[in-house]
Each structure stands twice: as structure tokens, then as C-alpha cells.
C-alpha positions in Angstrom: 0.0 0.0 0.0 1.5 3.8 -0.9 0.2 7.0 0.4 -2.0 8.9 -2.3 0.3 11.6 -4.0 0.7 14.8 -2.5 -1.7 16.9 -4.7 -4.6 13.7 -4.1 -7.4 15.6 -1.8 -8.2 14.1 1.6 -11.6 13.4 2.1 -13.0 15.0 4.9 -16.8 14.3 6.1 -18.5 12.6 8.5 -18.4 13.6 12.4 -14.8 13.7 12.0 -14.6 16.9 9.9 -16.4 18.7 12.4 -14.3 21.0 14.7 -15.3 19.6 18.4 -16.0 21.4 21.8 -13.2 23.9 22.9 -11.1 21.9 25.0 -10.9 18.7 22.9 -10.2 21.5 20.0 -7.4 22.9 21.7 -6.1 19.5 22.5 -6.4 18.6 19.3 -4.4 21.8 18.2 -1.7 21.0 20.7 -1.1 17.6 19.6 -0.7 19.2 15.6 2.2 21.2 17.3 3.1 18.4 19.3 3.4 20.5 22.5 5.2 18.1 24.6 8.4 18.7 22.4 8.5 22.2 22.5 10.5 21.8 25.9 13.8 20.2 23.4 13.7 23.7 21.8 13.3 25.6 24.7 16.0 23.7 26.8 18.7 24.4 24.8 17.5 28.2 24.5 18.0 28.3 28.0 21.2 26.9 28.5 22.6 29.7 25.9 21.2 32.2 27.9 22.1 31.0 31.4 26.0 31.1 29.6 25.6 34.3 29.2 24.4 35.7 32.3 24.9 32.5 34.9 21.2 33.9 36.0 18.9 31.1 36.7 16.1 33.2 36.9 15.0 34.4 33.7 14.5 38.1 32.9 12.0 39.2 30.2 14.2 38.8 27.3 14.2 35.0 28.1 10.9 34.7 29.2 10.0 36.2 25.7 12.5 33.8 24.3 11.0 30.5 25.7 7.6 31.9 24.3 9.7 32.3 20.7 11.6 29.1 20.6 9.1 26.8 21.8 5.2 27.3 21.3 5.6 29.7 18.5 9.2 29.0 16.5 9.2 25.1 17.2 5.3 24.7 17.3 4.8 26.2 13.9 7.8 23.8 12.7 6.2 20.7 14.3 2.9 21.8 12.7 4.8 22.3 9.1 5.8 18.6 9.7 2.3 17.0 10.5 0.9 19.0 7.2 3.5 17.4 5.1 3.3 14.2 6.9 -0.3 13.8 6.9 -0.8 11.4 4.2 1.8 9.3 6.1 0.5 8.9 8.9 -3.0 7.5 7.5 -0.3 4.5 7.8 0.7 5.2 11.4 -1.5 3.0 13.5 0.5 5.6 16.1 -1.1 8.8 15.0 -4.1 7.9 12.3 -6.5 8.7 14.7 -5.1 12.5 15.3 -7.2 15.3 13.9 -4.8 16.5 11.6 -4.7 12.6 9.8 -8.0 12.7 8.3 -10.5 15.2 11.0 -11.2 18.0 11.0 -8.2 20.0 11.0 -8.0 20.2 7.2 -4.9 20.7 5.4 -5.4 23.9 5.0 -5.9 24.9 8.5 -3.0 22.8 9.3 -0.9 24.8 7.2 -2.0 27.9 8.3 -1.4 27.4 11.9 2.0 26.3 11.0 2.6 29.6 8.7 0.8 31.6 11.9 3.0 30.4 14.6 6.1 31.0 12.8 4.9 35.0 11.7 4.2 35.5 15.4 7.5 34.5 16.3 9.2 36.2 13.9 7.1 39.5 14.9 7.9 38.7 18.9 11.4 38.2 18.2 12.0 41.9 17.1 12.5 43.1 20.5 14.7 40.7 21.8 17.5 42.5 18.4 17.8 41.6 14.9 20.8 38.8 16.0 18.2 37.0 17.9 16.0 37.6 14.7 17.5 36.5 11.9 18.3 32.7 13.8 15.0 32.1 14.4 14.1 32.9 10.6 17.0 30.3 10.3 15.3 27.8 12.2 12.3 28.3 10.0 14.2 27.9 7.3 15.6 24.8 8.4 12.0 23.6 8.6 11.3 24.2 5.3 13.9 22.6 4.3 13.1 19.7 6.5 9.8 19.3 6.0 8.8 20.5 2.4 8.1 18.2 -0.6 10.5 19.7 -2.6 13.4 19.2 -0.2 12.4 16.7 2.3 15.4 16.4 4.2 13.6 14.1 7.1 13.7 11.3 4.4 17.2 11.5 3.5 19.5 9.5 5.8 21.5 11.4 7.7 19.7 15.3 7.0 17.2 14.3 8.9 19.4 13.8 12.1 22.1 16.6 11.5 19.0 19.5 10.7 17.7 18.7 14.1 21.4 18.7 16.0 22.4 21.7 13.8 18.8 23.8 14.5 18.5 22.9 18.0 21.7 21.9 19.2 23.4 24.7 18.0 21.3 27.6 16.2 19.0 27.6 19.4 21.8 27.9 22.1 23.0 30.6 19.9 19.7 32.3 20.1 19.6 32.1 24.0 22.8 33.8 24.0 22.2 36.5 21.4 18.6 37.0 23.3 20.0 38.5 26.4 22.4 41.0 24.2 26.0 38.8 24.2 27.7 39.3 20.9 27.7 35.7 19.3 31.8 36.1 18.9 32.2 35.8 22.1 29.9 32.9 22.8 31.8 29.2 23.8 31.6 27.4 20.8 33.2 24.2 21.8 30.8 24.3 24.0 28.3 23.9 21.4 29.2 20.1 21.4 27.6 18.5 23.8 24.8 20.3 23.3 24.8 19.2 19.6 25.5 15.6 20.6 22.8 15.4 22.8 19.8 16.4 20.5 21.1 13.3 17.7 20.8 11.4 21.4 16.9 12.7 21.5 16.1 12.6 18.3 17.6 8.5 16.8 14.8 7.2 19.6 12.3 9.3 17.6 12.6 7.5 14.3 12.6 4.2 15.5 8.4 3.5 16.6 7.7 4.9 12.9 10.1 2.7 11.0 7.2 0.4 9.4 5.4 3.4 8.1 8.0 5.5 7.0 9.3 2.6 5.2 6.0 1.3 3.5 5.7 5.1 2.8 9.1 5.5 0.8 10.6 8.0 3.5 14.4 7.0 4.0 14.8 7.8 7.3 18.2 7.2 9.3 15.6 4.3 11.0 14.8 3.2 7.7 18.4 3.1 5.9 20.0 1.8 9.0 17.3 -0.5 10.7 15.5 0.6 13.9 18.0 -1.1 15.9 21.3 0.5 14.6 19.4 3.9 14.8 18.7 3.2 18.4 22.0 2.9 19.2 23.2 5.6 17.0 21.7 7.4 19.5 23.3 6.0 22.2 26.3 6.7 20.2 25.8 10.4 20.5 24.7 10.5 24.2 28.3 9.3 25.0 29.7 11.8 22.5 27.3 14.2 24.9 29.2 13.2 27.7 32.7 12.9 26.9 32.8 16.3 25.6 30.8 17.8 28.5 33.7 15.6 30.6 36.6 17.0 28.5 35.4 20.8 28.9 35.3 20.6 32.6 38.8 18.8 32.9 40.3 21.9 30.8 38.1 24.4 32.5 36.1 25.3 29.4 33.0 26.6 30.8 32.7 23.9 33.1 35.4 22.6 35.9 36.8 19.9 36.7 34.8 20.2 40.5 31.2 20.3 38.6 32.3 17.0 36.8 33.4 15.1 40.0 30.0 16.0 41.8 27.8 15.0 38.4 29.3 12.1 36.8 26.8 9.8 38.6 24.8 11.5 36.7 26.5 11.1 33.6 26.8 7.2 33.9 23.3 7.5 35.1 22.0 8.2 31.4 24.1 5.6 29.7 22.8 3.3 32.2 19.2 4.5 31.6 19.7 4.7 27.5 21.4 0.9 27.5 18.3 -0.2 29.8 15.2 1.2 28.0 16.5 1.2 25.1 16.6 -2.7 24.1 12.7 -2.2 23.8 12.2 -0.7 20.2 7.9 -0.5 20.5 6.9 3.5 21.2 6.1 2.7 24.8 10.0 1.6 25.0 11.6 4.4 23.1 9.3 7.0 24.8 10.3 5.1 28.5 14.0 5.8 26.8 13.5 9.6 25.4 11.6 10.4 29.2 14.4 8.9 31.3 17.5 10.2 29.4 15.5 14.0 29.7 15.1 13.8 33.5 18.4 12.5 34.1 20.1 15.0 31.7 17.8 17.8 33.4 18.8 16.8 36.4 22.6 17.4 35.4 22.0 20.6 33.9 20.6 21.5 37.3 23.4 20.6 39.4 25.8 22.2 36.8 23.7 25.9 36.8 24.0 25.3 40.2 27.5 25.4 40.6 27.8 27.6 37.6 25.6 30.4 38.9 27.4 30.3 42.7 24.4 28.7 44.5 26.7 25.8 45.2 30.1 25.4 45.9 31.6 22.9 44.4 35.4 23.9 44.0 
């Protein structure tokens, strides 16, 4: 079975073309942004601007950010993917019974929440200076480029990994730093390593539940060129990348020191553990129980590290 082509209409009628009651709607909306990823986007944003200001407690500029990066910047990229992906995901026992797959959120409306979201981040962004600015009309770019029929870099092996390490892991730190009014010269860019690392950790697990549609859909995926199990530990692959270069800046005393790393290596060895553990389990449940675990642990060690960074504890 293939996925009708791209200009086929979707048929729409029935109960399910009807918009519902407010609160399912808006659930309904959040799930075509896929809300519960916006927090990806918005950690790295925040890491960036902690760097610059070793502040944990955000002032307006990154309070405005976190509004820009995640609902608005990466909500309206997430929705730019489910409108492209739509006719995909008929094939998705996962996601065919979302409203964007076949309900009422037509195409159309789809598209224009996704073209909505990114306008009104754009137009938010303007305050927070034109550096700030013109990366988050990168990251929208990078969308397009991700996500549109004509370049469709999700179903090429490999762009679909390195666009998400290269937007968030690096273009979105960036952002954080340039949001808060640090030139980006002076920003740590070695640093930008583990952060990059990390997000190929996040994002392998992603591909892997969606391997059997992607691949009866013709979508190349790094999943589907390399096998869901390869692509899980790819991933695993990059968390350790994650760690050895978070472990080689605080033994130089590149942003971090070599105290901070001798107080959170458990925590460290803690996600490897997790990753190793959950991992073996390549069903959604299993890569979700992997994607969850590796977050909290890895939040957990940004924590300790702001911490120590921002002199609420002493750590030598």
C-alpha cells in the first residue's frame, strides 16, 4: 500500500470533519504542534542564555525567548511537519487517529497554523534584536527545508538527524545567547558540542516507533536506511559523544570545571545506564520510557551544573 500523492485531496466528512468542543479542539491543536516537544527547543535556548548571564532566573528577554523558541518558532515547525506528513501517517496505527490525519483539522488549517506560529514568532522576536532575529528565521528555514516536498530532508538518511542537532543543538543555544544581548563572537563554541550531541541522542529514539510506516511510505529515514535497531544505538552513540565532551570541557576548565564534573558524573553514567536499559525495547512505549528517562536524568545534570555555575553551590 503507498500513500496517495501529494496533490490527491483528503476526504473530509463525517463527524470527524467537524471541529469539536473547545477543550478537545485545543487539545487537538496542541497535539498538531506536538506540544510536549517544545521543551527540546526551549532547553537548549536556555542553557545559551544561562552562559551568558549565569542567572537562573530568567529576565524578560528569556521569558519572551522560551515563548519564541518553543510554542511559536518550534510549534509552527512541528505543525509544518504534521501537514507534510499527513498522508503518512493514514499509515501510522501511532497517529491515524489524530485530527490533523483525516479530522477536521484540514490541510489547510493545518498549514495555516503552522505559517501563523512561525509569523508570530518572527514578529515577537523583534525586541529581543535583529541577532536574535535573523536565527530564528533560520530555524524556520531549516523547517522548510526539513519538512517541504521539494526538499524533504527528514527522508534522506542522515539530514534528517544533522538538521535537528544543527537547529536545535546549535542555532537555538546561539539564540539564548544572542537574546539577552552577548555578541555571538564571544559565545563558547566548543561548547556547542555536547549540546549538539545530545539532541542526535533525542532525536535517533524518535525515528525508530515509525520505522514500518516511514518505510512502506518510501521516507528513508536514518531508521529506515540503517534498521531501527542501529538507529537506536546511534543514538546511544551520541549521548556518549554528549558526555565525553561535556567531561573534556570541565577537565580543561572550558566553561565547566573539573569540581562540577566530579559531583555529576553519577549523573552522567546514570543516562548511559538509563539509554542501555530502555533502550533494548524498540515499540513506542520503550523508546518513549527511553526519550523520558534520558531527559530527567540529563535535566537533572544541567541543574546541578547551573547550580555550581551560577554560585548557588560550591563545588570547587
Amino acid at each position: 500500500m503507498s500513500p496517495p500523492p501529494d496533490n490527491a485531496p483528503m476526504a473530509i466528512d463525517g463527524p470527524a470533519a467537524r471541529p469539536r468542543r473547545l477543550l478537545p479542539a485545543l487539545y487537538d491543536v496542541l497535539m498538531v504542534t506536538s506540544a510536549q516537544f517544545w521543551v527540546v527547543a526551549a532547553a537548549p535556548f536556555f542553557i545559551g542564555a544561562f552562559l551568558a548571564t549565569r542567572e537562573i532566573l530568567p529576565d524578560w528577554r528569556v521569558v519572551l525567548g522560551l515563548v519564541v523558541v518553543g510554542p511559536l518558532i518550534g510549534g509552527s515547525t512541528l505543525a509544518y511537519n504534521a501537514y507534510t506528513d499527513a498522508r503518512v501517517d493514514m499509515l501510522n496505527p501511532r497517529k491515524s487517529h489524530l485530527a490533523y490525519v483525516g479530522g477536521w483539522l484540514t490541510p489547510g488549517l493545518v498549514l495555516a497554523i503552522a505559517v501563523g506560529l512561525a509569523g508570530a514568532g518572527l514578529l515577537l522576536s523583534l525586541p529581543l534584536g535583529p541577532t536574535f532575529t535573523a536565527l530564528m528565521a533560520l530555524c524556520v528555514l531549516l523547517s522548510v527545508l526539513y519538512s517541504s516536498p521539494r526538499t524533504r530532508l527528514k527522508s534522506r538518511p542522515g539530514g534528517d538527524v544533522l538538521v535537528t542537532m544543527f537547529g536545535i543543538g546549535a542555532v537555538v543555544p546561539l539564540a539564548g545567547w544572542a537574546a539577552v544581548g552577548r555578541p555571538l563572537p564571544e559565545f563558547p563554541l566548543w561548547y556547542l558540542l555536547p549540546i549538539f550531541f545530545a539532541l542526535g541522542a533525542l532525536y535517533c529514539p524518535t525515528l525508530v516507533p515509525d520505522y514500518e510506516a516511514d518505510r512502506r511510505a518510501g521516507y528513508r529515514t536514518l531508521a529506515v536506511e540503517l534498521g531501527p535497531r542501529a538507529a537506536a544505538w546511534l543514538g546511544f552513540a551520541f549521548l556518549a559523544a554528549s558526555i565525553a565532551t561535556n567531561v573534556a570541557c570541565g577537565l580543561r576548565g572550558y566553561v565547566l570545571t573539573p569540581g562540577i564534573v566530579s559531583r555529576v558524573w553519577p549523573v552522567f553514567a546514570a543516562q548511559l545506564a538509563l539509554y542501555a536499559y530502555y533502550g533494548r525495547d524498540l515499540t513506542y512505549p520503550g523508546m518513549l520510557a527511553t526519550i523520558g528517562s534520558i531527559c530527567i536524568a540529563h535535566g537533572v545534570g544541567v541543574g546541578m551544573t547551573m547550580l555550581a555555575l551560577g554560585g548557588w553551590w560550591h563545588v570547587g
